[in-house]
C-alpha positions in Angstrom: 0.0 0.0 0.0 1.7 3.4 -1.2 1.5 6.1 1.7 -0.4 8.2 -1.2 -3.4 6.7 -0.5 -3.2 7.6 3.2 -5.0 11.1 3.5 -7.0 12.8 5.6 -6.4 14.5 9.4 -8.1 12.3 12.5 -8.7 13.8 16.1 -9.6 11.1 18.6 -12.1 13.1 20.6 -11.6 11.6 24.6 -14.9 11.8 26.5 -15.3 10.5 30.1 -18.6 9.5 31.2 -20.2 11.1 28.0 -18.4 14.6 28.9 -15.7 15.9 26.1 -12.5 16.4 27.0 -11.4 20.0 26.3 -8.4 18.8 24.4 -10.0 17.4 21.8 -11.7 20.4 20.8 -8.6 22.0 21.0 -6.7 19.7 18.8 -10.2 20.2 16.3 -9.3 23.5 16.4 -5.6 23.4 15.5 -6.8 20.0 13.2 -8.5 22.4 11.4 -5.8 24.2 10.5 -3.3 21.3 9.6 -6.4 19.7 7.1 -6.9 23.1 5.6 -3.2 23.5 4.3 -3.0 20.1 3.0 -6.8 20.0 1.2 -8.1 17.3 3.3 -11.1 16.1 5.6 -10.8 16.7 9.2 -12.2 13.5 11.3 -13.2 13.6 14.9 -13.3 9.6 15.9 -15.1 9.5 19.0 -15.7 6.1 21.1 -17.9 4.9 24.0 -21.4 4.0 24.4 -24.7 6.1 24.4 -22.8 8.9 23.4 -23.8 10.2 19.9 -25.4 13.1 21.6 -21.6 14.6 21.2 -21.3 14.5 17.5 -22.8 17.5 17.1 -20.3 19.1 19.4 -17.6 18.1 17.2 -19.3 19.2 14.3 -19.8 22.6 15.4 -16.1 23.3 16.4 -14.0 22.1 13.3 -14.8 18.7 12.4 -16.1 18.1 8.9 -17.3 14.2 9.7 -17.8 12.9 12.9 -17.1 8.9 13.3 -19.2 7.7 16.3 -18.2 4.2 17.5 -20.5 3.0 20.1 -20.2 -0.3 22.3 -21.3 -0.9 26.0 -17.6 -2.9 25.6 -16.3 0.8 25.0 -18.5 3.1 28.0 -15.3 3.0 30.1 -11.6 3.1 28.9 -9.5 0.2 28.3 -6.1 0.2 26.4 -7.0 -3.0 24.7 -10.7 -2.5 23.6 -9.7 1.2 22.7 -6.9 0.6 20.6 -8.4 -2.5 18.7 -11.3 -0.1 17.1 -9.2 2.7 16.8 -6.2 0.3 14.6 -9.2 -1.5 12.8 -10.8 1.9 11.9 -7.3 3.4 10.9 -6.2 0.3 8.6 -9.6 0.7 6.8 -9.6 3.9 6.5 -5.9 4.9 6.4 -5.5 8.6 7.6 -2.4 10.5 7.5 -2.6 12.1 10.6 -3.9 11.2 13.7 -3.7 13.5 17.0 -4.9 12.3 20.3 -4.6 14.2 23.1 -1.2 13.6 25.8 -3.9 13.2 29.1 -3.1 10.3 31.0 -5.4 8.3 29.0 -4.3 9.4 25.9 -0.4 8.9 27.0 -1.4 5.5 27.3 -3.6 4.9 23.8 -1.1 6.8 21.5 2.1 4.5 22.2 -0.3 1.3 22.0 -2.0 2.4 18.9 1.2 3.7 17.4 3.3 -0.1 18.0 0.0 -1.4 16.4 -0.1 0.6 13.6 3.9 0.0 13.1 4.4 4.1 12.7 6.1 6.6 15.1 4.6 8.7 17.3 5.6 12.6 18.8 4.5 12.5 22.4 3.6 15.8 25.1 3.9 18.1 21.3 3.7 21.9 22.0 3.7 23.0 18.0 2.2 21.4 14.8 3.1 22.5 11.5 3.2 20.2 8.2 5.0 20.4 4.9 2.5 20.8 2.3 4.4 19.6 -0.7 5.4 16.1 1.0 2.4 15.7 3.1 4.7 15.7 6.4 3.5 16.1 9.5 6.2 18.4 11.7 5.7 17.8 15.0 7.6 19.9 17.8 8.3 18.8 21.5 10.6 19.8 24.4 13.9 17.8 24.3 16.8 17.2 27.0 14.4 18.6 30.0 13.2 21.2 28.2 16.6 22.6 27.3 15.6 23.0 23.8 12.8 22.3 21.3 12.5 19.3 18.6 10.4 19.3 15.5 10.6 15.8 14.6 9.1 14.4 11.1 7.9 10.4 10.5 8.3 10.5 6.5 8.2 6.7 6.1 5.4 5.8 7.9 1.3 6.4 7.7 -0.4 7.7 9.6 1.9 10.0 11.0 0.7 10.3 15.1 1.4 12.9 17.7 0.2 13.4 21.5 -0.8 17.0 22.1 -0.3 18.7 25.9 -3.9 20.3 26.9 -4.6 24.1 26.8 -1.6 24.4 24.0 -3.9 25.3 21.3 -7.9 27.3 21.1 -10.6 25.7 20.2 -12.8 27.4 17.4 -16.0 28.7 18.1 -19.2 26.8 18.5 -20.9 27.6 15.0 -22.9 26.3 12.7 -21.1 24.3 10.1 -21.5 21.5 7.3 -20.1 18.0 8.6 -21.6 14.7 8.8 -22.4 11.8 11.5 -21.3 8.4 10.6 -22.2 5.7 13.1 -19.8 2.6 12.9 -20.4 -0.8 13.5 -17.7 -1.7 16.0 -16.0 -5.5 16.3 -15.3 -6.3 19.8 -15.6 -8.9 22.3 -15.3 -9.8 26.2 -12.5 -11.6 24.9 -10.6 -8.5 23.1 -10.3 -7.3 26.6 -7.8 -8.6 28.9 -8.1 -5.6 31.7 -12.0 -5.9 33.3 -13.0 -3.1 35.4 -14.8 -4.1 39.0 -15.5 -1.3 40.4 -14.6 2.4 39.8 -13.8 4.6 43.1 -13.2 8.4 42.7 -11.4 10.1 45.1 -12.8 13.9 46.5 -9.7 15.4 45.6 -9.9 19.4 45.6 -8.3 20.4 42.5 -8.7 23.2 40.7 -8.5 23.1 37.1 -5.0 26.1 36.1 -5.2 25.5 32.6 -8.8 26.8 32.7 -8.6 29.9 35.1 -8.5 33.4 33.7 -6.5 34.8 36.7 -3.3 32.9 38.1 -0.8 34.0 40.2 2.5 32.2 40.2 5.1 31.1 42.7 8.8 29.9 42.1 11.4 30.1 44.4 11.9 33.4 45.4 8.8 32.7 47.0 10.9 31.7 50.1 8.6 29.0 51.4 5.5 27.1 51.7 3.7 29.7 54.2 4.6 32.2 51.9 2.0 30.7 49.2 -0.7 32.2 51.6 -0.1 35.6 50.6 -0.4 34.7 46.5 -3.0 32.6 47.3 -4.8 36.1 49.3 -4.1 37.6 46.2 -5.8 34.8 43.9 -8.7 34.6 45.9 -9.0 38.3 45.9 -8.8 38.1 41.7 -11.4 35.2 41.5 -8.6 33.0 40.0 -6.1 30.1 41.6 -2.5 29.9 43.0 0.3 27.9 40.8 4.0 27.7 40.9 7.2 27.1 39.2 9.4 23.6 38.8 11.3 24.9 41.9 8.3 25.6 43.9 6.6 22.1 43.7 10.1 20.3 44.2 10.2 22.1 47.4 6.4 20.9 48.7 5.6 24.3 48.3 2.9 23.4 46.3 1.3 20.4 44.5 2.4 19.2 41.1 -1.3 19.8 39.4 -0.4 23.2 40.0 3.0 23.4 37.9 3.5 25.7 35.2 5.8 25.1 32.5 6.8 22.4 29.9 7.0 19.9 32.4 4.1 21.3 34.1 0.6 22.2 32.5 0.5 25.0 29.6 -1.8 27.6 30.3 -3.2 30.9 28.9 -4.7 33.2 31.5 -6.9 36.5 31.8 -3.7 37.7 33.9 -0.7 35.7 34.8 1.5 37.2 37.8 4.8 35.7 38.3 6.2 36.0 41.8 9.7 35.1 42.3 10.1 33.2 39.4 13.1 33.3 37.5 11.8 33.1 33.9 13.6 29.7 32.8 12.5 28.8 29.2 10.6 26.0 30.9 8.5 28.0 32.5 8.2 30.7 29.8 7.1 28.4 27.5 3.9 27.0 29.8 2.4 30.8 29.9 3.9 33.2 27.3 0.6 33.2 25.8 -1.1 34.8 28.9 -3.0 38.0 27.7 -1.4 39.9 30.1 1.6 39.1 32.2 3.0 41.0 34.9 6.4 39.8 37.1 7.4 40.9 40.4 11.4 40.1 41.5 14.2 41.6 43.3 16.2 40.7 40.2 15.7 43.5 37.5 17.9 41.7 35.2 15.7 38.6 35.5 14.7 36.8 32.1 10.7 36.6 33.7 11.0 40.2 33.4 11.7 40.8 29.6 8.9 38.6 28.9 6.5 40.3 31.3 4.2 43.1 29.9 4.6 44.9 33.4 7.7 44.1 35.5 7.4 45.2 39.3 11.1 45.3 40.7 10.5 44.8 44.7 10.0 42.0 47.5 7.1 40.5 46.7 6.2 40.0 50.3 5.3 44.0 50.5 4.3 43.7 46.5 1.3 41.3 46.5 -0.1 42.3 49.7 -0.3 45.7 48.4 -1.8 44.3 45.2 -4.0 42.3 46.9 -5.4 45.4 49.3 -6.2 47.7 45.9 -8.0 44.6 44.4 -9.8 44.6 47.5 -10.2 48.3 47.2 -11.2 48.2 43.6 -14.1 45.9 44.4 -15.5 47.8 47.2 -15.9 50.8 45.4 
């Protein structure tokens, strides 16, 4: 089979318990924009069961056909009866690309599908471009700790497979749009399954969400330590938004790891993002540089955090973000 005849850009769209990830509009929406250039469908491949009521979704933010494969075999998640209808959908069908998104499910189902599929696969990718005239997907990804960034290519292979980090990329707007619903007869038994779920427990875990919060403000180590988290989190709370922190800041227990900002943390894209005491390692920079509006606060003028700021406060943040956090209070009042 000639890799000519593999076309096409596929977005598996994750849903747990019927509700869409937020990635996989997100990858739709930067999907979009990959199929475009290249003159090709864009395919959102959603699986479970009793949830075609999502199609539309997919529809309305990018997708020009919607595969729906429903199976109760399929209502929750398994790396075996997942990948076995995605590799017998993808052999049939033979797309070029296929994007899933790099959440802990989906860092599972690429590799698997990928080894399947005998292609390579771009894992935790932070940029997608292609080259039109060869049909080449370019896929780009921190390299040696985040020390420097890797576009790596599969030329030789179909279809060409990345994992994409959450919040990375927008999703287009819900609008009305022409795409089509094409439910799929799926081939799977008890038997395809060697993992069988008893019993699912959920733990009441109090997390908040930084990669959807419009106001964050950020700790690293200048910080100082963990009690000192109080005062950005008075701050937060004062904004409506959440507390996160800096590689330094969660490797001291300063603060949890769902709270990390940066390549090897979560990438986000805030209302307002203050840094407090935070360096400005390329790490980091990379997880928020696409904050509307970022404003840094550090002793250190010559700081790199402060060249990508938009307003760089030079002072101890321990008289700084009290202060802030008094005219916030102020502002509201009035």
């Amino acid at each position: 089979m000639s890799m000519a005849d593999y076309r096409g850009v596929w977005v598996f769209a994750e849903q747990r318990e019927g509700e869409l990830q937020k990635v996989s509009l997100e990858l739709l929406g930067e999907g979009r924009k990959i199929a475009d250039k290249l003159g090709v469908k864009l395919t959102a491949l959603i699986l479970g069961d009793n949830i075609n009521h999502l199609a539309d979704t997919l529809g309305r933010h990018g997708a020009d056909e919607v595969i729906v494969a429903e199976n109760e075999l399929l209502k929750h998640y398994t790396t075996d009866g997942y990948t076995k209808v995605i590799c017998d959908l993808a052999n049939e069908r033979k797309p070029g690309i296929l994007f899933i998104g790099a959440t802990f499910i989906g860092r599972d189902l690429g590799p698997r599908v990928a080894a399947r599929l005998s292609t390579g696969l771009t894992a935790d990718c932070t940029v997608l471009d292609v080259d039109v005239e060869k049909a080449d997907l370019l896929a780009t990804r921190p390299a040696f700790g985040g020390n420097l960034m890797a576009t790596i290519a599969c030329p030789d292979h179909r279809p060409q497979m990345a994992t994409v980090r959450p919040g990375v990329f927008s999703k287009l707007a819900d609008e009305d749009r022409n795409f089509t619903i094409e439910k799929v007869e799926v081939e799977l038994q008890d038997s395809d399954i060697r993992t069988k779920i008893v019993e699912i427990v959920k733990e009441a875990k109090d997390i908040v969400d930084i990669s959807e919060a419009n106001f964050i403000v950020s700790g690293g180590r200048g910080v100082g330590s963990k009690e000192n988290f109080a005062i950005l989190k008075e701050l937060a709370d004062a904004l409506g938004g959440t507390v996160a922190g800096s590689r330094a800041a969660v490797e001291n227990e300063w603060i949890e790891r769902d709270y990390q900002v940066g390549q090897t943390g979560k990438t986000v894209r805030p209302t307002i993002y203050i840094a407090c005491g935070i360096s400005g390692a390329i790490q980091h920079v990379a997880g928020m540089q696409d904050s509307d509006l970022i404003i840094a606060i550090n002793k250190d003028a010559t700081a790199p955090i402060m060249k990508a700021a938009d307003y760089a406060i030079v002072g101890d943040l321990l008289k700084v973000v009290p202060e802030m956090t008094a005219q916030v209070k102020a502002l509201k009042e009035n």
